[in-house]
C-alpha positions in Angstrom: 43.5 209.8 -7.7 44.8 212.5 -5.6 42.8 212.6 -1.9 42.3 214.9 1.1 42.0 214.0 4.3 41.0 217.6 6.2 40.4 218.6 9.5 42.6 216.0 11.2 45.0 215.8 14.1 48.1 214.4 12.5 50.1 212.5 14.6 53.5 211.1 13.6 55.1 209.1 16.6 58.4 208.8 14.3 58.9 212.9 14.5 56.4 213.9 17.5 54.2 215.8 15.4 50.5 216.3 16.6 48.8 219.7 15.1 45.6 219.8 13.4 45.6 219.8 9.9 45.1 218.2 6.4 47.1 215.2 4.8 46.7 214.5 1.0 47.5 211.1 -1.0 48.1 210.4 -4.7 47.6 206.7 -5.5 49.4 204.6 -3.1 51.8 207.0 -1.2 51.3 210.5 1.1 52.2 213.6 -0.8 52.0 216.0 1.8 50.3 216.9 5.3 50.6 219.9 7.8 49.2 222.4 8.9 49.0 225.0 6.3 48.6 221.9 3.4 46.3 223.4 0.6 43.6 220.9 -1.2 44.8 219.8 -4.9 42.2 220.9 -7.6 39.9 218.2 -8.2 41.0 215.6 -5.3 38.2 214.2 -3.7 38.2 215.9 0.6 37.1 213.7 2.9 36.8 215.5 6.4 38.1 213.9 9.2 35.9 215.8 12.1 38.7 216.2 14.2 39.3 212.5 14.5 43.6 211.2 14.9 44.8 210.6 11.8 48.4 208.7 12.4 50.0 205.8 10.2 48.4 202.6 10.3 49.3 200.1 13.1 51.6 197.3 12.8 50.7 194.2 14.3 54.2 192.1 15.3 52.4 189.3 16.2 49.1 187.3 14.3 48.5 183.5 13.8 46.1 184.2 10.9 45.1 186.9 8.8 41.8 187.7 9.2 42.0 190.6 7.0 38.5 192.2 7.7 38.9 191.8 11.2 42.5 193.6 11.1 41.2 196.4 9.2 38.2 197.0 11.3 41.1 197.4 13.9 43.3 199.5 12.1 45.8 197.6 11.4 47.1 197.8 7.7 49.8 195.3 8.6 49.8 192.2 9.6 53.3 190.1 10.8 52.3 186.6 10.5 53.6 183.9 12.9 55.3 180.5 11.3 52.6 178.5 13.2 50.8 177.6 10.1 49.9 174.8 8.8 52.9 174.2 6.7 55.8 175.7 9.0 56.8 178.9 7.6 61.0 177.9 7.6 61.6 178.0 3.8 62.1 180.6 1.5 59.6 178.9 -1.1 56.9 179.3 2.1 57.5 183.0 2.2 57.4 183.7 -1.3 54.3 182.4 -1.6 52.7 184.2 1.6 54.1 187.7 0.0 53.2 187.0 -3.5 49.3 186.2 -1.9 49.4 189.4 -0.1 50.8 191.7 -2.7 47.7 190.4 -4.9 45.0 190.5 -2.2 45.0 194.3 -2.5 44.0 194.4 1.4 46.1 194.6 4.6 49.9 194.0 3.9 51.1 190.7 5.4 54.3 189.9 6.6 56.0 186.3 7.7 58.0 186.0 10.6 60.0 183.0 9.4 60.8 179.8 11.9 64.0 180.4 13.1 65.0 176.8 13.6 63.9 174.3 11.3 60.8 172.7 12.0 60.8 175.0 15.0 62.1 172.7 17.1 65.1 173.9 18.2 67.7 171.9 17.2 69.0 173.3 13.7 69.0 176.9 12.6 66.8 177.5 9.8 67.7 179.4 6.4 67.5 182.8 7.7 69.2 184.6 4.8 67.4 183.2 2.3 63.9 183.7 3.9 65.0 187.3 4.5 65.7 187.7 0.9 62.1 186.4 0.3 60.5 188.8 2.4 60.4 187.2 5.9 60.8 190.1 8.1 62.2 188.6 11.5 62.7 184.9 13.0 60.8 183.3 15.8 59.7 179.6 16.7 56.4 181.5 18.2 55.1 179.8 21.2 58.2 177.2 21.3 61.3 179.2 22.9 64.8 178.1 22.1 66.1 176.4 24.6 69.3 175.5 24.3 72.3 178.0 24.7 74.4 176.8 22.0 71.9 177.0 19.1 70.7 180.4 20.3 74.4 181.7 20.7 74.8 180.5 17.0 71.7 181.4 15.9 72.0 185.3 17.0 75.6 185.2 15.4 74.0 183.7 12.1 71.2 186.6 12.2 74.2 189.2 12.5 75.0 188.7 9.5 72.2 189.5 8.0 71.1 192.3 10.1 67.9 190.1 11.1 65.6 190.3 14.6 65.6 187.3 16.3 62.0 187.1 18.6 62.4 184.6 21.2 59.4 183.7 23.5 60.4 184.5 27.2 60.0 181.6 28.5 61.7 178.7 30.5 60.3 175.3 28.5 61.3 172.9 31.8 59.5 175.7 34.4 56.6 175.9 32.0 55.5 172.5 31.5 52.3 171.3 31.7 51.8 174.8 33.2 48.6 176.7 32.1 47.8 179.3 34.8 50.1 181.5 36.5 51.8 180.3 39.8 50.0 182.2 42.3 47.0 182.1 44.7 44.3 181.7 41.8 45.8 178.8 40.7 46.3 176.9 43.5 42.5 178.0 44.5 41.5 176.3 41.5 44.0 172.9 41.1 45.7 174.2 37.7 49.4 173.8 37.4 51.1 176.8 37.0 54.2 178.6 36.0 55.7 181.1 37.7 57.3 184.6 37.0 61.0 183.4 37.2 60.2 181.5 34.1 60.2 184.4 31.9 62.8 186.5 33.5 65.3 183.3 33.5 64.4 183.0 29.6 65.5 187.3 29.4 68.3 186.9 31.6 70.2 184.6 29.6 69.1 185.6 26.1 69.9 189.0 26.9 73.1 187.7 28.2 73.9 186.0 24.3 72.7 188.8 22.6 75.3 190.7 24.9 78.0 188.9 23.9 77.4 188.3 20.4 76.4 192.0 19.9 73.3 190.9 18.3 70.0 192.0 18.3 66.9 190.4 20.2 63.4 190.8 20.6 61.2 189.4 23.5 57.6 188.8 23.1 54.8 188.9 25.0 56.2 190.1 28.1 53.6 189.4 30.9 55.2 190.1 34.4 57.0 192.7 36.7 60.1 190.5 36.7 60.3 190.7 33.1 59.6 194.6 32.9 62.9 194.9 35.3 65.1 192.2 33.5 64.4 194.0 29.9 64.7 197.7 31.6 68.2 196.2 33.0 69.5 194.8 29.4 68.6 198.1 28.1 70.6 200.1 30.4 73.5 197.8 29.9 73.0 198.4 26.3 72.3 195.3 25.1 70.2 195.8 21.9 66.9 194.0 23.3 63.3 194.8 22.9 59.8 193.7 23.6 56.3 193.7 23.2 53.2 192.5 25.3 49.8 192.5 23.9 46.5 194.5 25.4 44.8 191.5 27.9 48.3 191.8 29.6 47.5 195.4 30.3 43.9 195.0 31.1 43.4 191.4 33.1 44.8 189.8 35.8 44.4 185.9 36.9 41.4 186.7 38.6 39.6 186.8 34.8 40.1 182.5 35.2 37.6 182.8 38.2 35.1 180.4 37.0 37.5 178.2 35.2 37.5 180.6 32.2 38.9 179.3 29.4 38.4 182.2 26.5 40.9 184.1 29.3 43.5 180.9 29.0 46.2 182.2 27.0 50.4 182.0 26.9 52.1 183.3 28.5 49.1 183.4 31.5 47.4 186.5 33.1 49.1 187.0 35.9 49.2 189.3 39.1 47.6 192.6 39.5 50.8 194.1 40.4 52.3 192.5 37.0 49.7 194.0 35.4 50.4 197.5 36.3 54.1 196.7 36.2 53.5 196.5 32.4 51.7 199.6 31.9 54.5 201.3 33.2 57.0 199.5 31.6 54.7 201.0 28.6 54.5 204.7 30.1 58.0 204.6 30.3 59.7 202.8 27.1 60.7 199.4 28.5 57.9 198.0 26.2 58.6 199.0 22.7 55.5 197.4 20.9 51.9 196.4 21.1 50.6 193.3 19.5 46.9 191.4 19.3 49.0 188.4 19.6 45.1 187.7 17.6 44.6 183.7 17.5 41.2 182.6 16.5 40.2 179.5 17.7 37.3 177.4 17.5 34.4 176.9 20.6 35.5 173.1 19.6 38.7 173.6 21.5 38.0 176.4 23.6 34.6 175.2 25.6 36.3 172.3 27.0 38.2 171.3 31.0 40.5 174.3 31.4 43.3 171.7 31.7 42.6 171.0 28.3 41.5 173.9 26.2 43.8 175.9 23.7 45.7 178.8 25.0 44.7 181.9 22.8 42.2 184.8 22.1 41.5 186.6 19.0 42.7 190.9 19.4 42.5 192.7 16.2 39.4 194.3 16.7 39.7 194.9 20.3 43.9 195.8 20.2 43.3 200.5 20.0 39.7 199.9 22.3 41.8 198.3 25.0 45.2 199.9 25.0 43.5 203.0 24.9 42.3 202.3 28.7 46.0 203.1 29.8 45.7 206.6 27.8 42.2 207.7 29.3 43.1 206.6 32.7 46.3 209.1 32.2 49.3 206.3 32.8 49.9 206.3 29.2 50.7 209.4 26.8 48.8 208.7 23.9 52.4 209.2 21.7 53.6 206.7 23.7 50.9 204.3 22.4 50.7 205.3 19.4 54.6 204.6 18.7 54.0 201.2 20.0 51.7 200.7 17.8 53.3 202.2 14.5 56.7 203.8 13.8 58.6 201.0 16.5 57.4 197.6 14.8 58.6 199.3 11.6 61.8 200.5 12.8 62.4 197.1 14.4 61.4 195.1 10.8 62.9 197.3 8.4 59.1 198.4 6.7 58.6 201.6 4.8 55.0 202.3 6.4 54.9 203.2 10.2 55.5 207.1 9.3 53.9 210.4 8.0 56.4 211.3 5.2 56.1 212.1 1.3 56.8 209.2 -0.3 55.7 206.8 1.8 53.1 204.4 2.0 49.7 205.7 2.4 49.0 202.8 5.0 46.7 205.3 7.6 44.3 204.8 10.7 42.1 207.6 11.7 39.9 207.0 15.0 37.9 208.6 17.6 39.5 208.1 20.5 36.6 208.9 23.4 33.7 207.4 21.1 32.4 205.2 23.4 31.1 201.5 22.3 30.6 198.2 23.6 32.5 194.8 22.5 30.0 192.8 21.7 31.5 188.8 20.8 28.7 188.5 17.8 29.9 191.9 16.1 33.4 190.9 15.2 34.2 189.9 11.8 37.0 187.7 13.1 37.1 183.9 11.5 36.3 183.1 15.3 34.9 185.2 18.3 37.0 183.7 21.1 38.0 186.5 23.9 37.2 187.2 27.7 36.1 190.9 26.7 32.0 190.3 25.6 29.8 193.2 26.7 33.1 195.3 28.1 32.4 198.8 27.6 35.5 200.7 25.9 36.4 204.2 24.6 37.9 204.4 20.9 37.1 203.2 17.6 38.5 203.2 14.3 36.9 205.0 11.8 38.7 204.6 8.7 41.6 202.2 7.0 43.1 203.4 4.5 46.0 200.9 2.5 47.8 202.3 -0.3 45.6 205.1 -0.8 42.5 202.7 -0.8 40.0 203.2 2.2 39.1 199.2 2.7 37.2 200.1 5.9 34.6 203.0 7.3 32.5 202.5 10.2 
């Protein structure tokens, strides 16, 4: 059924367009859009009052699904972490994760596959054959490869396949039994914490392999000024790095643990307010490729406990556009900028069709209002758990319409 999508500002971060106009779908894939673009006879108009109308988002880093939740967000793909359950390091793993999603008919998902076996470190998994299942990249998530050797070989394996390699930046020996940021906070409250240099040591000599090995690497989660300069210096060496960092990053600082917080306890930690504004304009300018939720829903079982012992993590799917958007309306951040982050990055970085305005491909789309004001409320999200420092926060932006494969799945 052919559809029309009228009165919209297109925006394509992949070519820099932004004009008003109309886009138009035909079963699962865009067929035209522009300015002068003339309504089929007898497709059904839907008129977007003026709202963005861009490619959906990509979401590089999720440790569950949640597929309402990620459409309420915009997201209409989802790149799942091997943190499951069962360890996503086999090929049989991944088959079965894409052979779910392609007969869910909802969000798209993705596996990142473990890139050591077991994740832990020691022996590189089977990339080539996960990648020929659909695994889109290889990470061991929250665990970073530690020792040189096996990350030397293991970015020389990836070569040959052309695969991304996301390593966690950060130092395993600095970090340990870390779970605050090494700063005044901390120490105000007794928490062990970790500090900067562990991250920009993990960049510095990962960018260092990938350097020599010509390979490719992506950092993620990027949470401190030191990091911002280490990745800005790879790049201009020309070292083929990139990185992401996820939306608390760019609005909280370790004050948000005042009170012994623990829906704020996440990994890496919130750290100083000058890291904080070092990563929005590491953003601004391009040092930060991508935007993730880095969305992990845990329970009140294991987040309402001794800060010392509660899990690190916060759900972000619904909140990911409300929040980034801050950086936009406060004028640090273009809104192309974002918006790239967001969409026509991750897919360049993964090798996805979707991420673009083009004929032909996927009609995977987010329109939103960016200024219509709301308020997070913690008992409104449809996430499989509510856990986030963000309740009551009052926020600009909101998603008004998912559409994946030609198939609106959500309206406000």
């Amino acid at each position: 059924m052919s559809i029309a999508y009228i009165n919209a500002r297109l925006m394509d971060p992949k070519t820099g367009l932004d004009t008003k106009g109309t886009l138009t779908t035909n079963g699962e894939v865009i067929t035209a859009f522009g300015a002068d673009v003339s309504v089929p006879d007898g497709a059904e108009v839907i008129d977007c009052k003026g709202h963005i109308l861009c490619p959906g988002f990509i979401d590089m880093r999720a440790h569950r699904v949640d597929a309402e939740s990620a459409l309420k967000g915009g997201i209409t793909t989802v790149i799942l972490q091997p943190d499951q359950t069962t360890v996503i390091d086999t090929d049989a793993v991944v088959e079965r994760i894409r052979r779910r999603s392609e007969d869910s008919e909802t969000v798209n998902v993705f596996p990142m596959g473990a890139a050591t076996r077991s994740m832990r470190g020691e022996q590189i998994a089977e990339i080539g054959q996960m990648q020929q299942s659909g695994a889109v990249a290889f990470t061991d998530c929250r665990t970073p490869v530690s020792d040189s050797q096996v990350m030397r070989r293991l970015l020389e394996y990836s070569g040959y396949f052309g695969a991304l390699i996301v390593q966690f930046a950060e130092d395993k020996s600095l970090a340990s039994g870390a779970v605050a940021h090494e700063g005044e906070i901390a120490t105000r409250l007794g928490l062990t914490g970790v500090p900067s240099a562990a991250e920009v040591i993990q960049i510095e000599r990962d960018a260092r392999l990938a350097e020599l090995v010509g390979a490719r690497i992506h950092f993620a989660l990027i949470s401190s000024r030191e990091g911002v300069d280490a990745i800005r210096a790879a790049k201009k060496r020309g070292v083929k790095v990139t990185c992401s960092t996820a939306p608390h990053y760019l609005m909280l600082n370790d004050n948000a643990l005042e009170g012994y917080r623990t829906f704020a306890k996440v990994r890496p930690p919130l750290r100083s307010e000058e890291d904080r504004l070092a990563l929005i304009a590491g953003l601004a300018d391009g040092t930060i490729d991508t935007i993730v939720s880095d969305h992990d829903p845990k329970s009140a079982d294991v987040k309402r406990l001794p800060f010392g012992q509660a899990d690190e993590g916060m759900v972000g799917f619904e909140t990911m556009l409300a929040l980034t958007l801050g950086s936009v309306h406060s004028g640090k951040v273009d809104m192309m900028t974002l918006l790239r982050a967001l969409t026509s990055t991750p897919a360049a970085l993964l090798g996805l069709p979707s991420g673009k305005l083009e004929a032909g491909a996927p009609a995977d789309l987010v329109i939103f209002d960016p200024d219509k004001p709301w308020r997070i409320v913690q008992d409104d999200l449809l996430s499989s758990a509510r856990n986030m420092p963000f309740d009551t926060l009052p926020v600009q932006g909101q998603v008004w319409r998912t559409v994946v494969a030609g198939k609106a799945l959500y309206t406000a």
